[in-house]
N, C-alpha and C positions, 0 to 999 in steps of 0.2 A: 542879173538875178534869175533871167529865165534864160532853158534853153530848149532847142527844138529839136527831136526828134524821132527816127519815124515807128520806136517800140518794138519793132520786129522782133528785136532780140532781147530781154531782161535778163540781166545775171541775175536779179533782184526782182520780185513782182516792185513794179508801182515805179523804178529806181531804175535810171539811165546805166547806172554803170554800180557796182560793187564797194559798200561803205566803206570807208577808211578804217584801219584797225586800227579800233578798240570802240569804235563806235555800233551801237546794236540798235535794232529795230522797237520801243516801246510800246506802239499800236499801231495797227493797219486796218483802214475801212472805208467804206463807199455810202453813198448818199443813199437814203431806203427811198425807191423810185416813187412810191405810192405819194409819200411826202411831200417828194420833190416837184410831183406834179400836184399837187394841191394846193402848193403854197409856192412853191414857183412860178407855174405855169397858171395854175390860177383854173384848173379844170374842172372841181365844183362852181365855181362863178360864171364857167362856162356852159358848162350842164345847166344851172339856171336860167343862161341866157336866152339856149335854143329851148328848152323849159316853155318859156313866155313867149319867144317867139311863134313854135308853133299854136302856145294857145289863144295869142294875138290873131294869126291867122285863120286858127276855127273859127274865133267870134267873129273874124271879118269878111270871110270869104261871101260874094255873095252869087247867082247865076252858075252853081256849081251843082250836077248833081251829085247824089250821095255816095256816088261810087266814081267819080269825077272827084269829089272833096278824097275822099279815102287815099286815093291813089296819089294826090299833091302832096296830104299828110305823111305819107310812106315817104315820099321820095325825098321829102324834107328831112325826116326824122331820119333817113338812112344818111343823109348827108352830115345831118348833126350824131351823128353817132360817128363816123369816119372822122370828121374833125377831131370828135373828143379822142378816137381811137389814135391818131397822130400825136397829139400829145402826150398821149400815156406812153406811146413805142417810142417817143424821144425822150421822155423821161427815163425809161427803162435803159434806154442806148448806155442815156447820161451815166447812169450807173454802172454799168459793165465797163465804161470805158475811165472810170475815176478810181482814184486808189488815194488814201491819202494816208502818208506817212509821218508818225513821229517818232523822232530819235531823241537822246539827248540834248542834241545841239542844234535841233532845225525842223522845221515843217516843210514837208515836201507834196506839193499835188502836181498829179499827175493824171492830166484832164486833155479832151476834144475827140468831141466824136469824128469829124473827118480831119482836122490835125492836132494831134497827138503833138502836148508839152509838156514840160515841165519846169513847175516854179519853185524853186529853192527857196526858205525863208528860214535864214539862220534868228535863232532865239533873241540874239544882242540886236537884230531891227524892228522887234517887238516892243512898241512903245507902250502898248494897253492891247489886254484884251478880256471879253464880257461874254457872256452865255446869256440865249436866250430860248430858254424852252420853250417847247411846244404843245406841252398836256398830255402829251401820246407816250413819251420816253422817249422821243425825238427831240432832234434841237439843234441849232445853228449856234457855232462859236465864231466872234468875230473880231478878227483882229485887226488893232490900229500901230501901220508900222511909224518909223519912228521917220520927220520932218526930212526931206527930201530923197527918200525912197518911193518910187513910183511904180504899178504897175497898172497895165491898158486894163481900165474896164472891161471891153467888146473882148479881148484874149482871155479875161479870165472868166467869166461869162459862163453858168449862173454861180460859179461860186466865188460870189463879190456880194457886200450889201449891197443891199435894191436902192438905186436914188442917191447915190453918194459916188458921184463922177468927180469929182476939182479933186480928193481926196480916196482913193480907191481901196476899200476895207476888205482882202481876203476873207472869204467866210467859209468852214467846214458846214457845209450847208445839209439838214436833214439828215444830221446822223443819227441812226440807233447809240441808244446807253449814253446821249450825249453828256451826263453829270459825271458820268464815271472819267469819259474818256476829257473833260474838262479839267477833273482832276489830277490825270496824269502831266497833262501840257501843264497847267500850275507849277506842280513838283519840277517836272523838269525845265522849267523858263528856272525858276528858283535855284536851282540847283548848275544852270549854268550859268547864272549871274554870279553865284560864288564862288565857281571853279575860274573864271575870270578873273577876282575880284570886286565885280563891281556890284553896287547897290540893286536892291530889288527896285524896280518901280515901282509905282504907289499905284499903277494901273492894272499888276497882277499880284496878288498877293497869295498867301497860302496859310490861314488860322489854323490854331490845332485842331480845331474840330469845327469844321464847316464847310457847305453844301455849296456850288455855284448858285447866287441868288438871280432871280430873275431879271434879265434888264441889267444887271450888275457888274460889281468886278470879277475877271475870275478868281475863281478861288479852290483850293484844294486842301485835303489833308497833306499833314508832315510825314503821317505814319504810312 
C-alpha cells in the first residue's frame, strides 16, 4: 500500500506517477503549519513551559547580580525561543513537503520531510471515518482502515492519530476547510461503494443535509 520514492520528478503534484484514465483529481492540500505545530507539536505547551521555567528561575536564582541575572535570563530565553523556533520550521517543512490527495477512488499522502512517500488508500479499505474539528476551520479527518491493513506508525508520522499504535489511524491532520473537504471524501467513499456495488458502511455515511459532527461519523452532502 505504500511506496517510496524520491519525488524528484511529479507528472502530478502530490502523485508518483499520472492517474489512470478516467480517474481525476477531487481535492488537493496540505496541513496549515500554524496548526500543526500547536497541536501536533505541542508548541503553545511549550512556550508555557519555558514561560515558567524562566519565571522559576527569576524567583530562584540567588548570588546573582542584577546584570549577572539579566544576562542568564537572555540566554535562557534565547534558547527557549530557538527551540520553539525548531518546531515552528518543522512544522512548516511538514507542510511544504505534504500534499494530500483525493480522487474518486483513493486517498493518497504524500508525506517526509527527509524521505519522501507515498501511501495509497483506495476507498474500499476505508472501514470508518470521523472529523474532528478544531474551532479555527481546521480539522483532522481520521480514518479507520478496514481489519488487517496495516500501516507503520513512525512512516506515517504525524499524520496518524496520536496514541493509537496496535491499530494505525491515517489522519488528514490540520487541514484548512476541514468540513468542506470531509464532505467531498463522504461523497466520494459513497459513491465508490456503489460503483462497486457494495454497501456503504455505517462508519461513513452521507445525509441529505448534514455537516461532519464533532467527534463523529463522517458525513456529507448528496448534493
Amino acid at each position: 500500500m505504500s511506496d517510496h520514492d524520491d519525488f524528484a520528478f511529479e507528472p502530478v503534484r502530490g502523485l508518483p506517477k499520472a492517474l489512470p484514465a478516467g480517474e481525476t483529481i477531487l481535492w488537493q492540500g496540505a496541513p496549515d503549519w500554524r496548526t500543526l505545530a500547536r497541536r501536533a507539536f505541542h508548541a503553545r505547551k511549550l512556550a508555557v513551559y519555558f514561560g515558567a521555567l524562566l519565571a522559576w528561575f527569576a524567583a530562584t536564582a540567588d548570588g546573582y547580580t542584577s546584570g549577572e541575572l539579566a544576562a542568564a535570563m537572555s540566554q535562557l530565553g534565547a534558547l527557549s525561543v530557538a527551540a520553539l523556533g525548531i518546531v515552528c520550521l518543522y512544522a512548516y517543512a511538514v507542510e511544504r513537503s505534504t500534499v494530500f490527495t483525493l480522487t474518486q477512488r483513493r486517498l493518497v499522502i504524500r508525506t517526509g520531510v527527509a524521505l519522501p512517500i507515498t501511501l495509497n488508500i483506495p476507498y474500499a479499505l476505508v472501514e470508518k471515518a470521523a472529523l474532528k474539528p478544531n474551532g479555527d476551520g481546521t480539522g483532522d479527518i481520521l480514518l479507520t482502515l478496514v481489519p488487517g491493513e496495516r500501516v507503520a506508525y513512525m512512516v506515517l508520522w504525524p499524520h496518524a492519530r496520536p496514541w493509537h499504535f496496535a491499530r494505525v489511524e491515517p489522519c488528514l491532520r490540520s487541514i484548512p476547510d476541514a468540513e468542506n473537504v470531509a464532505r467531498i471524501l463522504a461523497r466520494a467513499v459513497v459513491a465508490d461503494s456503489t460503483a462497486r456495488g457494495q454497501p456503504v458502511r455505517a462508519g461513513v455515511s452521507v445525509p441529505d443535509r448534514a455537516a461532519p459532527s464533532a467527534g463523529g461519523q463522517l458525513s456529507g452532502s448528496a448534493a
